[in-house]
C-alpha positions in Angstrom: -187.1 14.7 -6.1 -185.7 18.2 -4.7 -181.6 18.2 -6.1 -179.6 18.6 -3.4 -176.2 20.6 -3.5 -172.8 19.8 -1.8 -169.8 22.4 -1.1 -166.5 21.9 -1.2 -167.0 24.4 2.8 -169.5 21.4 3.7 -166.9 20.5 6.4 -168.2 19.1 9.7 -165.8 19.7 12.4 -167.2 17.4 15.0 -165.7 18.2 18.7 -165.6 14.6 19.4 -164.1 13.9 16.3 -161.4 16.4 16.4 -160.8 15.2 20.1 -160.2 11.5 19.3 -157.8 12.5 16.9 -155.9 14.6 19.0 -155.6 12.1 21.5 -154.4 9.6 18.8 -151.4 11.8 17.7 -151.0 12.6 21.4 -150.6 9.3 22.0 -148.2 8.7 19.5 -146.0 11.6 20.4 -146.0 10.1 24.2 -144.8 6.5 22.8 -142.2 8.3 21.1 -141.0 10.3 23.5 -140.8 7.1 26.3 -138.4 5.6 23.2 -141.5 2.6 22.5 -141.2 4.3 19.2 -136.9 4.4 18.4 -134.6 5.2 15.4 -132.8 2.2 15.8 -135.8 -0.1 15.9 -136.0 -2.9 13.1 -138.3 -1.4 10.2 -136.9 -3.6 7.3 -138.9 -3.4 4.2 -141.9 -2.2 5.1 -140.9 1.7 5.7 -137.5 1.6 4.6 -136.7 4.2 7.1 -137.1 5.0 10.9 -137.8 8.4 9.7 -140.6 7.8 7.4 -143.2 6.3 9.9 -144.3 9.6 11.5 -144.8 10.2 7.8 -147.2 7.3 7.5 -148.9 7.7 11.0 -150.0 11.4 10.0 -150.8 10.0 6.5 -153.4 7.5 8.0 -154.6 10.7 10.6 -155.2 13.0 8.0 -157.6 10.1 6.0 -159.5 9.5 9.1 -160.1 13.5 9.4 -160.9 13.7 5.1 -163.0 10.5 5.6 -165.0 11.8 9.3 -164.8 15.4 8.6 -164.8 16.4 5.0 -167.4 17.1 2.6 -167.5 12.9 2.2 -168.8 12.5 5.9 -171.8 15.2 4.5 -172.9 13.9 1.3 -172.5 9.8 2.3 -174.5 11.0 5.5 -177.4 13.0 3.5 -177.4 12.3 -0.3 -174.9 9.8 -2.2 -174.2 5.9 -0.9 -171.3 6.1 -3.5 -169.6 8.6 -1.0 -170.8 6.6 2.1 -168.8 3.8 0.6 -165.8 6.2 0.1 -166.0 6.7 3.6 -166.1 3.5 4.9 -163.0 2.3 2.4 -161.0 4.9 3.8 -161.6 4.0 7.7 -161.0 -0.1 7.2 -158.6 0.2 4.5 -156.7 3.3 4.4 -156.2 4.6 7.7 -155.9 1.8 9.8 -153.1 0.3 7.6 -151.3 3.5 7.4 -151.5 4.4 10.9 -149.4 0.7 12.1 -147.1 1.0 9.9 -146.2 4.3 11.9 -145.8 2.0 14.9 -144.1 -0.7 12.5 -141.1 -1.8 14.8 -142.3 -0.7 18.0 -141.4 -2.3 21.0 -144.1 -4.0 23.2 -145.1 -1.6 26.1 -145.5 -4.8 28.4 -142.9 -7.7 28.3 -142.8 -11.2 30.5 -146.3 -13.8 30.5 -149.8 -12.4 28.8 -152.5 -11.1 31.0 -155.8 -11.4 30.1 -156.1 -8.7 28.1 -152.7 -9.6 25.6 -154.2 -13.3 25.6 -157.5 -11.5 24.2 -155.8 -9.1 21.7 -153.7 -12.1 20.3 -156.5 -14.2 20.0 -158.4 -11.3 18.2 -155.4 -10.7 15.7 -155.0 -14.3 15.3 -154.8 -14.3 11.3 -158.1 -16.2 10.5 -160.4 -14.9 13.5 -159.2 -11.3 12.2 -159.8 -12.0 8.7 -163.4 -13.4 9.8 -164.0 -11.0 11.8 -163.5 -7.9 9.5 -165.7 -9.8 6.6 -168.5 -10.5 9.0 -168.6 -7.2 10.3 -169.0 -5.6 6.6 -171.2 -7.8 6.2 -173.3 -7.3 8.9 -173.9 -3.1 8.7 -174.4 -4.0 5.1 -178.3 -5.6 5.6 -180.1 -2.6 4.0 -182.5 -2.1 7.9 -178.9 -2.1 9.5 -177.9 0.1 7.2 -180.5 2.7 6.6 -180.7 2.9 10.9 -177.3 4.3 11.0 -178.5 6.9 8.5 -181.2 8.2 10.9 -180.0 7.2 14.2 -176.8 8.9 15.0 -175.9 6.6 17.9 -175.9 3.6 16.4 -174.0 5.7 13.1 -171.2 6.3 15.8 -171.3 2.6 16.6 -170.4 1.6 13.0 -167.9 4.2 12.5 -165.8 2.6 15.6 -166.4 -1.0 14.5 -164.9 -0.4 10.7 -161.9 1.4 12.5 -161.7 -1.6 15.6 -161.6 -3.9 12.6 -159.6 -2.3 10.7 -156.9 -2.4 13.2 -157.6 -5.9 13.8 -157.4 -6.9 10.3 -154.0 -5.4 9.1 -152.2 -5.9 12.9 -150.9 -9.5 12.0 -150.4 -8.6 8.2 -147.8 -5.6 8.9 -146.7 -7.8 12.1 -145.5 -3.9 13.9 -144.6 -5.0 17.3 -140.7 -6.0 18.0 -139.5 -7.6 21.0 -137.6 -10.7 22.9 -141.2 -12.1 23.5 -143.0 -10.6 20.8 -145.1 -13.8 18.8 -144.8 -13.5 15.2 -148.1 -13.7 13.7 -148.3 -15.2 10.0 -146.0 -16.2 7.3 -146.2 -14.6 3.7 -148.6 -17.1 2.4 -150.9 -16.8 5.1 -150.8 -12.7 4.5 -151.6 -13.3 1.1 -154.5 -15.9 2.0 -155.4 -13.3 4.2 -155.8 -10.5 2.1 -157.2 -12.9 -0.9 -159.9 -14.3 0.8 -161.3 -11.0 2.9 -161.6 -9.6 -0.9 -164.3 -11.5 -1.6 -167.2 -10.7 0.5 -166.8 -7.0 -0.8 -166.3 -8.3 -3.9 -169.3 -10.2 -4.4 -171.4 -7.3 -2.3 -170.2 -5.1 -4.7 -171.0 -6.7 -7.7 -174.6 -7.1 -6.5 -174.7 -3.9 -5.9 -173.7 -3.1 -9.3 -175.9 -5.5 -11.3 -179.3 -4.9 -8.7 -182.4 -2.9 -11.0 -183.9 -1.4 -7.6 -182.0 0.3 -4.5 -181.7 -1.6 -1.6 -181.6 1.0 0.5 -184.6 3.1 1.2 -182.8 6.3 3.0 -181.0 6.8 -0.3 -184.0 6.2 -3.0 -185.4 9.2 -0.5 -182.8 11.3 -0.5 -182.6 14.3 -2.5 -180.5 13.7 -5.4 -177.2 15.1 -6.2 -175.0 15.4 -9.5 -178.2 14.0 -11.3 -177.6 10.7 -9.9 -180.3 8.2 -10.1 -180.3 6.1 -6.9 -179.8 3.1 -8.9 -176.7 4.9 -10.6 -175.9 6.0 -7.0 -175.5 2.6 -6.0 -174.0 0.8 -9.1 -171.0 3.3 -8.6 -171.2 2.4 -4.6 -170.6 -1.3 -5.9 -167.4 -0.2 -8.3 -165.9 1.8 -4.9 -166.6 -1.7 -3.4 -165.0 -4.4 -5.0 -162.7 -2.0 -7.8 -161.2 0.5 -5.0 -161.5 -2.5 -2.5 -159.3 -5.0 -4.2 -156.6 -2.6 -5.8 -156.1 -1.6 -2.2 -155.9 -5.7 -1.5 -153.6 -6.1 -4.6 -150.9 -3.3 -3.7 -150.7 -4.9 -0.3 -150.3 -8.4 -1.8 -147.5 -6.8 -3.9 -145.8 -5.1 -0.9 -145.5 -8.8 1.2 -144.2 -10.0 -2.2 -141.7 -7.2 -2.6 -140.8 -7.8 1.3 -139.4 -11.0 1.0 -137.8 -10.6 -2.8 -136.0 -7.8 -0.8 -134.6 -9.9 1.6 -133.2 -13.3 0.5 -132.8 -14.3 4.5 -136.4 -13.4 5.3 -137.1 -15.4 1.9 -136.0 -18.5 3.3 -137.4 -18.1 6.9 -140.7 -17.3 5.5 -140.4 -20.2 3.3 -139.9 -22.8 6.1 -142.3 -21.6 8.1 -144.8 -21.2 5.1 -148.2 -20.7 6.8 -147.1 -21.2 11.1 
């Protein structure tokens, strides 16, 4: 097999790319501005500070970019399922997280009765249809003809790019809990969050381990492609499995610590959270 070779330059720069996230800090400078976003909001515990969560909202921007633009987005899309996997962490785990608790405290742009489309968004963020939903869409673009079509049809490769970020969003809305507001529903207690985050560990978990015990490659766009750093396909993929359930559940376990450290931080918030245990 012809080596391949990957430079540091091997940027993308996608127009569309760079346009979505200009409209997603554009966005948030236009929520700001209309005071959705205040200094004064309620931002106990998880950011410490009003001041912090542009901090954390360009923090989760600049991952997406690394993660869709970078030389990641090159080798995962030509060469290396290990960096694919990298990729993928980063939209569902990194940058969606990061990027609400930028909002965290943010008043509701629409108060009084839901419409349609609130009752759909709280049904979606409901604690166990998100968790469900964001293990059975990884899943999913994880059968090996699912996956090797998004490596050679760039429209369907688009399609699961959105869907890891859409779930993403979805999964970590109810755990971070950013909206504040008269009307505002509170989503899920701290055991709940830590079922949450528990139990959506172990599809990638067991995923990954397959991946990391299998003899063969299951996927045949990457036992094609040219190899890079010496990396066997197999080899390829057992480190694609590590990245998986290793990167994957140190992510889960530094959130589990953070709900923990939210409520030993706040004896009063202790003792709500208690009583209403898993409501």
């Amino acid at each position: 097999m012809e080596p391949a070779h990957l430079d540091l330059r091997d940027w993308s720069w996608q127009p569309t790319v760079l346009l979505g996230l200009a409209a997603l800090v554009a966005a948030y400078a236009i929520a700001w501005r209309r005071g959705l976003v205040r200094d004064d909001d309620d931002v106990s515990s998880w950011v410490g500070s009003p001041q912090l969560r542009p901090w954390f909202f360009g923090a989760g921007v600049l991952v997406g970019f690394i993660a869709l633009q970078s030389p990641i987005d090159t080798g995962g899309d030509q060469y290396l399922f290990s960096l694919h996997m990298v990729q993928h962490l980063l939209l569902m785990m990194v940058a969606p997280p990061l990027c609400i608790l930028g909002v965290a405290g943010m008043r509701a742009p629409v108060t009084g009765p839901p419409g349609p489309l609130r009752r759909a968004w709280r049904g979606l963020v409901n604690p166990w249809c998100a968790t469900v939903i964001f293990s059975m869409v990884l899943l999913v673009w994880h059968i090996p003809a699912l996956y090797d079509a998004t490596l050679t049809t760039e429209t369907i490769h688009i399609v699961e790019h959105l869907s890891f970020i859409a779930v993403g969003i979805i999964f970590w809305w109810p755990i971070v809990d950013p909206m504040r507001g008269a009307d505002r529903q509170r989503w899920v207690g701290t055991f709940a969050k830590i079922a949450m985050l528990v139990g959506s560990g172990v599809p990638p978990t067991v995923v990954g381990l397959i991946f990391t015990v299998a003899p063969h490659p299951f996927y045949d766009f990457y036992a094609r492609a040219p190899r890079l750093w010496g990396l066997t396909p197999v080899g390829d993929q057992q480190i694609a499995g590590v990245v998986m359930f290793g990167a994957g559940n140190l992510i889960y376990f530094a959130a589990v610590v953070m709900v923990f450290w939210r409520v030993f931080g706040d004896p009063a918030r202790d003792e709500e959270e208690a009583q209403r245990g898993f409501g």
